[in-house]
N, C-alpha and C positions, 0 to 999 in steps of 0.2 A: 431036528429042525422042523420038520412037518408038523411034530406033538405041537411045538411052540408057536407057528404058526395058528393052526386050528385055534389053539384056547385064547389066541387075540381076536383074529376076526369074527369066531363064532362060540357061541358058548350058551350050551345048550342049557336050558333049565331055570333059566335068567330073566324072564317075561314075570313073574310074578313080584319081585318089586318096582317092576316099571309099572307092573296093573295097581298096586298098592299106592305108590306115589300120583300116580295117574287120578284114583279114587278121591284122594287126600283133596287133591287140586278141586276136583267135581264137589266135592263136601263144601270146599269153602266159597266156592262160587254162587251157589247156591244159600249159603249162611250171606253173603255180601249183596244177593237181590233183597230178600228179608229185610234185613237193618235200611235199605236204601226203602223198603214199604213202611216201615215200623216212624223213619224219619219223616215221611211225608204225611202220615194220616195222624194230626192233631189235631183235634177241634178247636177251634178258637171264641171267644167272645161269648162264651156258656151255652153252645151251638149242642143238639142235641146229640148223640152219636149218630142213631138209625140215618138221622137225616144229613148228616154229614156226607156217611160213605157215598148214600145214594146221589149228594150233588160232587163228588170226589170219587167218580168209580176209576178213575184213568188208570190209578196208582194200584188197583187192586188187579185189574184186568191183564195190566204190564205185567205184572209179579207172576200171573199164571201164566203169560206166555212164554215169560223168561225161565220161570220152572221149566216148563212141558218142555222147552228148547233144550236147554243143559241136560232136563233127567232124559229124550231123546238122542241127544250125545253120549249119552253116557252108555245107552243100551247100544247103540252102533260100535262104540269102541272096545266094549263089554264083547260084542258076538264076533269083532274082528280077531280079539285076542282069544279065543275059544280055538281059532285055527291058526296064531303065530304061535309057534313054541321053543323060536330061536332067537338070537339077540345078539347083535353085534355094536362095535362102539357108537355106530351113526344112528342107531334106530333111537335110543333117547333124545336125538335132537329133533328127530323127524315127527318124536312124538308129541316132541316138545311144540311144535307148532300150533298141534289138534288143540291141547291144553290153554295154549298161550290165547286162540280164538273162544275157548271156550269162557276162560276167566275176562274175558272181554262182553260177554252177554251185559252183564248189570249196565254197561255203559249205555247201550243201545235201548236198552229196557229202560232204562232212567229217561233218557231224549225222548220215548214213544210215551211216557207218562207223562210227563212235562210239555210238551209240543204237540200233541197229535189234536189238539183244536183247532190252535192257530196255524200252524206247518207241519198239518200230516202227512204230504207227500212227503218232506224232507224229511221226518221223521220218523215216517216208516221206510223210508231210501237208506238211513243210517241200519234198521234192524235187516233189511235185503239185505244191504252190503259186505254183513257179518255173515249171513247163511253162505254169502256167494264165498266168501272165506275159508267159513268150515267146509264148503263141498271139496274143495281144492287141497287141503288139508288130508281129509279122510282118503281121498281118491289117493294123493303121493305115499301114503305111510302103508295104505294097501300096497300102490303099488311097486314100492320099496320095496318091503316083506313079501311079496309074490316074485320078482327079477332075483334077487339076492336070498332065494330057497333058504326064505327063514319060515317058510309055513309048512304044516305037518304033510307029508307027502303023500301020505292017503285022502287027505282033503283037499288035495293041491286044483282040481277039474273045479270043484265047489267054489273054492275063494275065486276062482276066476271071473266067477258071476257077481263075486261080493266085490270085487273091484269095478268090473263094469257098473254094478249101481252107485257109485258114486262118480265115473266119469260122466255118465250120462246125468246126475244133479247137476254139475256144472255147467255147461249151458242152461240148463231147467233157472235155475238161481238167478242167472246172467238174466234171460229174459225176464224172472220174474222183478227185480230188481229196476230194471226198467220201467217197466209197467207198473212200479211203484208211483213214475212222476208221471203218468197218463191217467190211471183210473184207479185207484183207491179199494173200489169193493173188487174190481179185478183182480187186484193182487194181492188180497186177504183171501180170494178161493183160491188162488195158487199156491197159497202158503200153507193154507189148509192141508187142499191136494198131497203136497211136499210133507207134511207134517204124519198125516195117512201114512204114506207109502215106507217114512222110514220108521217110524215106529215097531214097522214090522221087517225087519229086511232080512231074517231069513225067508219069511216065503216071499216075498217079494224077488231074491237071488234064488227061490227055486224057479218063480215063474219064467226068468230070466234063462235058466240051465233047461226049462221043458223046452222054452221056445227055441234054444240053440240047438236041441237032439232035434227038433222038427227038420230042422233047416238041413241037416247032415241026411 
């Protein structure tokens, strides 16, 4: 009864077609910012190229930020599963969220191309909106897989920190998000900021883990 138990709720060795499928998702989201650039940049009226893009940069700008957003997701969700190496029924739905916010980028990318002359608080309020998403996202599916000891147990001290850095994004998000509809260049160096910090998040969760021995 115990054997049969174990291999429902837990099942070890399982994480690598959730990282596969997970990948799959990242690929096509990123294929569907593309075709959403590819769709906007036509020259019209025998308009030359050079000078096209440069009175049309919105469309090319969005595209990089929606890349560097998604292939940033992707290294966070990459270095989380470096230390899950268990898997139980709920954790593909839990993952399934990260995913779900991720394949949502092109929306928000598409509104900051389209709008960010005429309503770029609102339309960079729509791309805040999304990061304030994924912080909330990353933080749960951490700390799902950290409560329900589906992380390697000799890294278990380490991911602690890697869950703390995404609770502490969520307010960071919330306020920045905010400060969307006040100041504009304000909340383009927040995002900056935010873009910095996860990019790199294991040291960023070590500087987390030095400052915690400090305190002890």
């Amino acid at each position: 009864m115990r054997k049969i138990k174990s291999a429902i709720e837990i099942r070890p060795n399982e994480t690598a077609r959730l990282e596969a499928f997970s990948d799959g998702v990242f690929s096509i989201a990123i294929t569907l910012l593309v075709l959403e650039l590819i769709q906007k940049l036509h020259p019209q009226n025998g308009e030359h190229l050079l000078p096209y893009f440069l009175h049309h940069w919105e469309p090319i700008v969005s595209y990089i930020i929606g890349f560097l957003t998604i292939l940033i997701c992707w290294i966070n969700h990459h270095h989380a599963f470096i230390y899950i190496d268990k898997t139980d029924s709920r954790l593909p739905w839990v993952n399934g969220l990260v995913l779900f916010m991720v394949t949502l980028t092109p929306f928000p990318t598409a509104i900051v191309s389209e709008y960010l002359d005429e309503e770029g608080a609102i339309a960079l309020g729509f791309f805040g909106f999304n990061f304030f998403m994924m912080s909330i996202a990353s933080h749960w599916i951490c700390s799902y897989t950290y409560k329900r000891h589906l992380v390697n147990e000799g890294k278990r001290v380490f991911f602690y920190y890697i869950k703390q850095t995404y609770l502490y994004s969520i307010p960071y998000t919330l306020f920045a998000f905010i400060v969307c509809f006040i100041s504009i260049p304000v909340a383009i160096v927040l995002y900056v900021g935010l873009f910095t910090t996860f990019a790199f998040p294991r040291e960023f969760a070590i500087i987390l883990l030095k400052r915690g021995r400090r305190k002890r």
